[in-house]
C-alpha positions in Angstrom: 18.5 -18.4 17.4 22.1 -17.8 18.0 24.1 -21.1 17.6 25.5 -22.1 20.9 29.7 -21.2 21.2 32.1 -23.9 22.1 33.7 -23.6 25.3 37.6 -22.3 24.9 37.9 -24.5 28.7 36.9 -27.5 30.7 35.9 -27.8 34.1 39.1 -28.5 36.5 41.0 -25.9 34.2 43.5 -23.6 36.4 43.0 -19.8 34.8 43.7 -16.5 35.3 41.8 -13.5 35.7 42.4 -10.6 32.6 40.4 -8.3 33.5 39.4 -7.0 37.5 36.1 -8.3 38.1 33.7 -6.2 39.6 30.2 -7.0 41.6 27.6 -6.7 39.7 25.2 -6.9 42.5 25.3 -10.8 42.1 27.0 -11.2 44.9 25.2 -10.7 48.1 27.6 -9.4 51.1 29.6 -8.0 48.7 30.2 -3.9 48.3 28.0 -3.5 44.5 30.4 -2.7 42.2 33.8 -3.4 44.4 36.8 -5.2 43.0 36.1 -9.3 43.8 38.7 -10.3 41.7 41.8 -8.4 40.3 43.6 -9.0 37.4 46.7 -12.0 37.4 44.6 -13.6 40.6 44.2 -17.1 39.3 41.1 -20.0 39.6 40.0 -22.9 38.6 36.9 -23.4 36.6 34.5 -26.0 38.3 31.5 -25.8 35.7 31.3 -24.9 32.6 27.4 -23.6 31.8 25.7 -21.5 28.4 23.9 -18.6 28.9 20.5 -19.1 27.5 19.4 -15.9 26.0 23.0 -15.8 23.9 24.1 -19.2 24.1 28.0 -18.3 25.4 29.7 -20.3 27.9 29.4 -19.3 31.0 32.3 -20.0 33.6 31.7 -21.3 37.1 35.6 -20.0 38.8 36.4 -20.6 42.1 38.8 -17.9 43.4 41.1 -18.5 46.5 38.9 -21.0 49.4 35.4 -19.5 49.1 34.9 -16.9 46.3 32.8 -18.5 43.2 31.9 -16.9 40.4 30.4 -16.8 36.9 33.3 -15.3 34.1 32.7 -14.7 30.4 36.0 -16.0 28.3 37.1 -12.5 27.7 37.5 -12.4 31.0 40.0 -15.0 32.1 42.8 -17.0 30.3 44.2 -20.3 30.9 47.6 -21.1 33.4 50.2 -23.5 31.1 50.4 -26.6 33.1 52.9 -26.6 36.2 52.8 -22.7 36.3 52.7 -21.3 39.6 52.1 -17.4 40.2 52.3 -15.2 42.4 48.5 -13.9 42.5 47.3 -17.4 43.6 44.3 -16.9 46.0 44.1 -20.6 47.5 
């Protein structure tokens, strides 16, 4: 068994995306492997969950009003407090 990882952030968390995120085929309505979310667009993590099979967090992001999705820490990075930028989707 692979001991579980420690989540790096906490629901409520403003972040940032890294890397462009690309359907996976997850998202229904959605063009399979189309940009969802591109790099500097920022979120805010709303759940924080652990994969079962690999026990790494797993990050629940909402992106601008509507767009939810589940980000590996690699994949985003937190905003310093009071930091606005320019990519925000909201």
């Amino acid at each position: 068994m692979i001991k579980p990882r420690r989540p790096k952030y906490q629901s409520g968390q403003r972040v940032k995306a890294k890397v462009d995120l690309i359907n996976n085929g997850s998202l229904p309505g959605a063009p399979s492997e189309g940009v969802l979310v591109s790099v500097g667009d920022i979120g805010q993590v709303v759940r924080v969950a652990q994969h079962t099979g690999t026990n790494l967090p797993i990050y629940v992001v909402k992106f601008g009003k509507e767009l939810v999705i589940g980000c590996l820490e690699e994949e985003i990075a937190p905003i310093p407090e009071g930091r606005v930028n320019e990519h925000d989707g909201s």
